[in-house]
C-alpha positions as CSV (number, residue, x, y, z in Angstrom):
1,X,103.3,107.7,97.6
2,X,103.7,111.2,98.2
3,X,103.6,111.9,94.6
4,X,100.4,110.8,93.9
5,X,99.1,112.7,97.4
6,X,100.5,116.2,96.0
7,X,99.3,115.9,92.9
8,X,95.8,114.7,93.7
9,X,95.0,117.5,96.3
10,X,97.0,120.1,93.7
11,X,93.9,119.4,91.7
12,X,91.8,120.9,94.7
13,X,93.9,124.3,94.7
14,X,95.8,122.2,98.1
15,X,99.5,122.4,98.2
16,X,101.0,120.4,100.0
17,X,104.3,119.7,100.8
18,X,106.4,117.2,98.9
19,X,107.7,114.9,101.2
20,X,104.9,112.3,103.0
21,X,107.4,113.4,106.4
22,X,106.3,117.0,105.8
23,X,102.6,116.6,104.9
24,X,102.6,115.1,108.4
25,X,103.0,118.0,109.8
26,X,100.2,120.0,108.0
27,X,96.5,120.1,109.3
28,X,95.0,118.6,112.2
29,X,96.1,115.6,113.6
30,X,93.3,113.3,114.2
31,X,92.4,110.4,116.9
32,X,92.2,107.1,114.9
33,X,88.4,106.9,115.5
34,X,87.9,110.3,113.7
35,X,89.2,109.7,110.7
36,X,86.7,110.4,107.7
37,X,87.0,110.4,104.0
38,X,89.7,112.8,102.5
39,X,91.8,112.8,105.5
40,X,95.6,111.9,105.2
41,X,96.9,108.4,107.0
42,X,100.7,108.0,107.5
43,X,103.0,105.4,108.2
44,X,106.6,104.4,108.7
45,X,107.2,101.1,106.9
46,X,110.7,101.4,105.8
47,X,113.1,100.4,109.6
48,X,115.9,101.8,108.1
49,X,113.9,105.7,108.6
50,X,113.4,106.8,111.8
51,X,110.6,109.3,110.4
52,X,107.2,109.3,108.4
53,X,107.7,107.4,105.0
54,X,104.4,106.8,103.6
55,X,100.9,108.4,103.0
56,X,97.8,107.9,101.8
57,X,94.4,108.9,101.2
58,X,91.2,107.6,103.1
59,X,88.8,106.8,100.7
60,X,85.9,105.4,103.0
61,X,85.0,104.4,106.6
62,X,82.5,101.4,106.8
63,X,80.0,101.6,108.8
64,X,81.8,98.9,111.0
65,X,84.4,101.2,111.4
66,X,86.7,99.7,108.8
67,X,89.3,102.5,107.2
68,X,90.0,102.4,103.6
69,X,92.9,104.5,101.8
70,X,94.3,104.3,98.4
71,X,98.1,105.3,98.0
72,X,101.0,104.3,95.7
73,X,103.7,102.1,95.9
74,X,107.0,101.0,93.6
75,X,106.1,97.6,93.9
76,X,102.5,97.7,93.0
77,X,101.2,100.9,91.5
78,X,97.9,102.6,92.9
79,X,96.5,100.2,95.1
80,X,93.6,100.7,98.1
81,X,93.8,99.1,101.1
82,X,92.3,98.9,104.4
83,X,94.1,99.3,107.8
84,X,92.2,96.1,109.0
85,X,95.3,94.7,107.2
86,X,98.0,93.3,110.1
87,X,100.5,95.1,108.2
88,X,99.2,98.7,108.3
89,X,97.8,98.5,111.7
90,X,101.3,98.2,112.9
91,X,103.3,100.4,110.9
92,X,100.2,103.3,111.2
93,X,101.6,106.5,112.6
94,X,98.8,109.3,112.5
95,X,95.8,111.0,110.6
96,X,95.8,114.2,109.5
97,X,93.0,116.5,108.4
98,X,94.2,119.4,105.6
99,X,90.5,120.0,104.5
100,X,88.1,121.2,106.9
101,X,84.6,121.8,105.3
């Protein structure tokens, strides 16, 4: 997941750390209802870690206030979800903003 984060803002001139636990601690950490397009979402999804494990990118915030992000996983490749999804509303951690415009 963090892979695909890195390499996708390394097209942008961004570098960012490796590690989706580190690129938690770059940028601005955001309240949930301030997220916007381009902004990092994080999660811890693996119990056996006691830290950050995943990340992805928001891709789009309906206007009914739904968040979209597309990230990478083992089991299924590229993928975009939503955080409407059960599953990522409880394993969400934080937002982060590394772009400001």
């Amino acid at each position: 997941c963090s892979g695909m984060v890195y390499a996708t803002f390394k097209i942008f001139d961004v570098t960012l750390p490796r590690s989706s636990h580190e690129m938690a601690k770059v940028g601005e950490v955001l309240d949930f209802k301030d997220i916007k397009k381009g902004d990092l979402i994080f999660f811890k999804n693996n119990p056996k870690k006691r830290s950050i494990n995943h990340v992805g990118i928001v891709t789009e915030v309906t206007e009914e206030g739904e968040v979209k992000f597309i990230h990478s996983s083992s089991s299924n490749g590229v993928v975009v979800s939503s955080m409407n999804e059960p599953y990522y509303d409880r394993t969400y951690v934080q937002a982060n903003r590394v772009i400001t415009e």
